[in-house]
Kinemage of the C-alpha trace (Angstrom):
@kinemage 1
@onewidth
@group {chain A} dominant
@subgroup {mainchain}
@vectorlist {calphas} color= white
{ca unk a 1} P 0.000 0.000 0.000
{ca unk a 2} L 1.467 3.361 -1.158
{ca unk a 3} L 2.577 5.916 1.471
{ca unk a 4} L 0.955 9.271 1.088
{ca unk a 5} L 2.901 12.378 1.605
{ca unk a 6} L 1.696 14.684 4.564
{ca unk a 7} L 0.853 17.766 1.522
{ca unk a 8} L -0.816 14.890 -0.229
{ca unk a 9} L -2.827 14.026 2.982
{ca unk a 10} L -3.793 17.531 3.822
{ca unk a 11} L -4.920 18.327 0.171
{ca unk a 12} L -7.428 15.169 0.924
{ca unk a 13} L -8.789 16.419 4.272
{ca unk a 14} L -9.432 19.685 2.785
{ca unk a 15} L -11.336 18.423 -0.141
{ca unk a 16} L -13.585 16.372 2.013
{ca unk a 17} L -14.077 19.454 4.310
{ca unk a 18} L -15.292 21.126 1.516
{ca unk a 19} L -17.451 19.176 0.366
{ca unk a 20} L -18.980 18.336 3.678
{ca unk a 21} L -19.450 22.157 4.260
{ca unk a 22} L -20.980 22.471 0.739
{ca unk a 23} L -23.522 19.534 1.806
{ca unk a 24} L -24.752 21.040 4.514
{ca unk a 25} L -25.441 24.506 2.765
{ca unk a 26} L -27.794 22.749 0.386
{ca unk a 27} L -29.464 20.130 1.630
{ca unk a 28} L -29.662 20.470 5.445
{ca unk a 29} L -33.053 19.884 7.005
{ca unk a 30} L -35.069 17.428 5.022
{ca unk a 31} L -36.828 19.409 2.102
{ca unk a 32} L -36.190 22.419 2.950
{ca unk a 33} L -33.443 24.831 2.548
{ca unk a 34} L -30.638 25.854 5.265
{ca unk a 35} L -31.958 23.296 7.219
{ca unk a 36} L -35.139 25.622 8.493
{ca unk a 37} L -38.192 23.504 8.708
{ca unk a 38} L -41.524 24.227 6.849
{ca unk a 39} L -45.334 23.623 7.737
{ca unk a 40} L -46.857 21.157 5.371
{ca unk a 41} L -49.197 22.839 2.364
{ca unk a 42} L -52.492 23.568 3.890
{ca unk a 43} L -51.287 23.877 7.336
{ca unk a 44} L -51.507 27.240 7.837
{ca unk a 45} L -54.037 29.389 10.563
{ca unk a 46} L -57.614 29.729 8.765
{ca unk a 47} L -58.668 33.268 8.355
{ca unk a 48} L -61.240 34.500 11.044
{ca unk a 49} L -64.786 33.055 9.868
{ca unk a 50} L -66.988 36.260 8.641
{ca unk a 51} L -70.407 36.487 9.596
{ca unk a 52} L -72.770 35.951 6.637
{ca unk a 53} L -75.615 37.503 5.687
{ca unk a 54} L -78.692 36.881 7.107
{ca unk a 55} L -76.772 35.176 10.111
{ca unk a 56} L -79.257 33.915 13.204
{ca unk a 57} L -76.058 34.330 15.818
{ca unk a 58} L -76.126 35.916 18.923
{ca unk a 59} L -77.523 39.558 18.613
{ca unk a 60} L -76.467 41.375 21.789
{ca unk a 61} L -72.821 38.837 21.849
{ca unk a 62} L -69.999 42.184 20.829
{ca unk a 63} L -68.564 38.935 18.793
{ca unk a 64} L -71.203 38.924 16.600
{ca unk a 65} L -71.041 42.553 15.463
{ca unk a 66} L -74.534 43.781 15.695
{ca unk a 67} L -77.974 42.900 16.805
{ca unk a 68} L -79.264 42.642 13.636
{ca unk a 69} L -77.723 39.199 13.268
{ca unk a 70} L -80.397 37.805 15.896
{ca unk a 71} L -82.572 38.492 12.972
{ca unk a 72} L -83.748 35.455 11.019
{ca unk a 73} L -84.304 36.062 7.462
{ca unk a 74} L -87.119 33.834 7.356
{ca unk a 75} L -89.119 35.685 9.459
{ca unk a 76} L -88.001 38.671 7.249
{ca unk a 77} L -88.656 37.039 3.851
{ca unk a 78} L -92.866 36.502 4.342
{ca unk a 79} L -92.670 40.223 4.904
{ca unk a 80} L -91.579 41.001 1.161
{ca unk a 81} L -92.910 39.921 -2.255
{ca unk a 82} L -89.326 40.051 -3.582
{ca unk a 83} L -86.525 37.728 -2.252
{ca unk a 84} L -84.131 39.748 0.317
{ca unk a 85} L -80.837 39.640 -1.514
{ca unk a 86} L -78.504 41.670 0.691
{ca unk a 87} L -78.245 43.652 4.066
{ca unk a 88} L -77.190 46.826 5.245
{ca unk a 89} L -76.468 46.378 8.938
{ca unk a 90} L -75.131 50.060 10.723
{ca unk a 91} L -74.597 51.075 14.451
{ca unk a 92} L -75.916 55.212 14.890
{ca unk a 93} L -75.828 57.577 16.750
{ca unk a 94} L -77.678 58.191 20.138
{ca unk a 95} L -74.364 57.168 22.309
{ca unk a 96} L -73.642 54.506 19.889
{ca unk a 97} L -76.904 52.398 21.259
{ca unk a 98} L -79.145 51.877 18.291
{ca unk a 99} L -78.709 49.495 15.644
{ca unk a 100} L -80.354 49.968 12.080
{ca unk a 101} L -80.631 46.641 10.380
{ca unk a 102} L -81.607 47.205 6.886
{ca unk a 103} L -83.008 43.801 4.927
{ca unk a 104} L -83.104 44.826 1.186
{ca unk a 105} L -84.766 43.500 -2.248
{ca unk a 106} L -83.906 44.207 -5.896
{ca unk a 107} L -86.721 46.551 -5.307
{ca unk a 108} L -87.274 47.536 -2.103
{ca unk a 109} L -86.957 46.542 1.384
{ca unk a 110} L -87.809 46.771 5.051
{ca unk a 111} L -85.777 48.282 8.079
{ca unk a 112} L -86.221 47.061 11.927
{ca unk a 113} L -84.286 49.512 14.586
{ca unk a 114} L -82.690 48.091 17.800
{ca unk a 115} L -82.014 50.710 20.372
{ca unk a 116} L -80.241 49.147 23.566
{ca unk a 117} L -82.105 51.481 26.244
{ca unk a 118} L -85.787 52.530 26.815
{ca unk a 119} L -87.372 54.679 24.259
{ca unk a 120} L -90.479 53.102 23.947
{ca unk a 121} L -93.035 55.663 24.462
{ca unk a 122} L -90.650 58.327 22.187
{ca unk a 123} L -91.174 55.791 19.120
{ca unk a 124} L -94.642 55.108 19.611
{ca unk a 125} L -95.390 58.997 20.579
{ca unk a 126} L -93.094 59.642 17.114
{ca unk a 127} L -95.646 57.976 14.936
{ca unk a 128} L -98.128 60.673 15.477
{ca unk a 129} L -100.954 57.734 15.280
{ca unk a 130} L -101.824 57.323 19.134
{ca unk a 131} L -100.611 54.893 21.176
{ca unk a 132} L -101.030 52.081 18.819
{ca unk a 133} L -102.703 48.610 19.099
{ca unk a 134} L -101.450 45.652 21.675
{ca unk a 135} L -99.677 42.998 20.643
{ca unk a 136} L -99.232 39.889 23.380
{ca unk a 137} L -97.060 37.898 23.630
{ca unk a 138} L -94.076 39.984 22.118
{ca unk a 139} L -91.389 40.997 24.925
{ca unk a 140} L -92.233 42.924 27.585
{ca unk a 141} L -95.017 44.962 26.028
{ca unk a 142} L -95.458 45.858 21.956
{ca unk a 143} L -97.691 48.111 19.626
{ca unk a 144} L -98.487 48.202 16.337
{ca unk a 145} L -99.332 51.961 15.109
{ca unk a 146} L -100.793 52.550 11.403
{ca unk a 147} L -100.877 55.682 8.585
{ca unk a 148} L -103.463 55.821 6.251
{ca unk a 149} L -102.691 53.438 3.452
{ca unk a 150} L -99.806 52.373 4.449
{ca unk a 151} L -98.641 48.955 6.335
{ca unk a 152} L -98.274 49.079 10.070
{ca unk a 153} L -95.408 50.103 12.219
{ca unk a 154} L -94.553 47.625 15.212
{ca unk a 155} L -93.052 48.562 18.602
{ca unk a 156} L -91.884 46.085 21.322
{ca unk a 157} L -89.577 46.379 24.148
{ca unk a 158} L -88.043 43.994 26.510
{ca unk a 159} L -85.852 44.740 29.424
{ca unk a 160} L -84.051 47.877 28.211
{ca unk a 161} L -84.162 46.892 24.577
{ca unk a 162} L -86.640 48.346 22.136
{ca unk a 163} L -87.320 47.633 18.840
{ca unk a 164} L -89.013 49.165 15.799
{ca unk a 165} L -90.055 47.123 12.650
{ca unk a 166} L -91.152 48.967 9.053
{ca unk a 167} L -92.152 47.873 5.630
{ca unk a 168} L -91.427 50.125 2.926
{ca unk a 169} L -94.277 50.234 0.079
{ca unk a 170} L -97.282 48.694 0.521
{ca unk a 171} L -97.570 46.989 -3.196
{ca unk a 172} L -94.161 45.706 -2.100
{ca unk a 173} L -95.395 43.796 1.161
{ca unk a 174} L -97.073 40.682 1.326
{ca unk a 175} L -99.663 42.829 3.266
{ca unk a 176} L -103.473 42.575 1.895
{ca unk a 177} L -104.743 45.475 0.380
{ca unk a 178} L -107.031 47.036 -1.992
{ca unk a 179} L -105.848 49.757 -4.697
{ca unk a 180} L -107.380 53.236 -4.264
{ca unk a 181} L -107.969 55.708 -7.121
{ca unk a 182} L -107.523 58.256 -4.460
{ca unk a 183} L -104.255 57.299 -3.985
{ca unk a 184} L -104.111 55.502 -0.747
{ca unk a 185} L -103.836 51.758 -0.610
{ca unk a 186} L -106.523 50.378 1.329
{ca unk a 187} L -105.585 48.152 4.609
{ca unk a 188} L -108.570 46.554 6.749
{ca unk a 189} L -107.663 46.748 10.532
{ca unk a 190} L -107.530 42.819 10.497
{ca unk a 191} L -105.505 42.562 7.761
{ca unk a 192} L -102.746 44.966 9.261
{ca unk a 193} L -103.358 43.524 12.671
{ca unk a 194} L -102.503 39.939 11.170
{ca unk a 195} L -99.293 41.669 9.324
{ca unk a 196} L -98.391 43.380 12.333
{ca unk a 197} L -97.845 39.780 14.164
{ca unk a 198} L -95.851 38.515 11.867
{ca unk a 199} L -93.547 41.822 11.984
{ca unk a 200} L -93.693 41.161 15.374
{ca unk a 201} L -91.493 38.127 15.165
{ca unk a 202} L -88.411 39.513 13.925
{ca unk a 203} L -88.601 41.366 17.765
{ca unk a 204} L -88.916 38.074 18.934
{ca unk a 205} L -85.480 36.974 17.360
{ca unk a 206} L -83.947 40.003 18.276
{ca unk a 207} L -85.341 40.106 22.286
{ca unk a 208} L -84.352 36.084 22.332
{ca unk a 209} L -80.655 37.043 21.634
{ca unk a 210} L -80.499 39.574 24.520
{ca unk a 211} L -81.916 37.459 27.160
């Protein structure tokens, strides 16, 4: 066996250092580069879930947003003719309290207000149509107030929440009416009474989230 020369034998260990160094620059940790370590595809965090339109979670829960989300669209849609196709949810004014929940067709729409403290008898008195016609069993006590050819306006409160529920046109409404060549729609006291009951309900979602 041949004798190697110490330059011979240090020429040799410096080769192989090189290469070893040159290994572990490339190929360190498996499949990834430099050795750093990567999450498998599909791994990652999902984004934070968005609440959808129309959503039934808790109203009065800050995680939710808004009380309009109590709202079930459902009870909204037997309201409308047309099919409710987007919303427009928005917190006011008033010390950032009330809540305008906006349901909306291709054509129209309908609009129920949440206000988180009393104002019962200011929304009824603000109608300018009396103090309205009892409705039972909706929260804590609830009116429904009418203009002249138009449909009914419902108030309810429960606790320290009040809500107000409005339809915008008539001929838009599932409401029963008659046409008037005078120009106001005409609305029989029972059928707005049985209209008013059904608006009724979407104060019933909304009180049902707060309790």
């Amino acid at each position: 066996m041949p004798i190697l020369s110490r330059s011979t034998a240090r020429r040799g260990a410096m080769i192989l250092l090189i290469l070893l160094t040159a290994a572990a620059c490339s190929g360190g940790g498996a499949g990834s580069p430099g050795g750093a370590t990567t999450a498998p595809a599909g791994s990652q965090a999902p984004a934070a879930p968005t609440m959808p339109a129309g959503s039934t979670g808790p109203s009065l829960d800050p995680a939710a947003g808004s009380p309009c989300y109590a709202i079930k669209l459902p009870d909204a849609q037997v309201l409308l003719k047309d099919t409710i196709t987007q919303n427009n949810f928005s917190l006011e004014g008033l010390g950032l309290t009330q809540f305008d929940c906006e349901l909306l067709t291709a054509v129209g729409g309908m609009s129920v207000t949440i206000q988180t403290t009393d104002i019962f008898a200011r929304w009824v008195a603000g109608e300018n149509s009396g103090a309205g016609t009892a409705l039972t069993g909706v929260g804590d006590k609830a009116v429904w107030v009418q203009a002249l050819g138009n449909p009914p306006v419902v108030i309810a409160i429960k606790g320290s929440v009040t809500c107000r529920v409005s339809v915008g046109d008539t001929e838009k409404s599932t409401i029963e009416f008659t046409a008037s060549s005078a120009g106001f729609d005409k609305i029989t006291p029972a059928a707005a009474a049985s209209f008013a009951q059904k608006m009724a309900v979407l104060c019933t979602d909304v009180f049902g989230a707060s309790s």
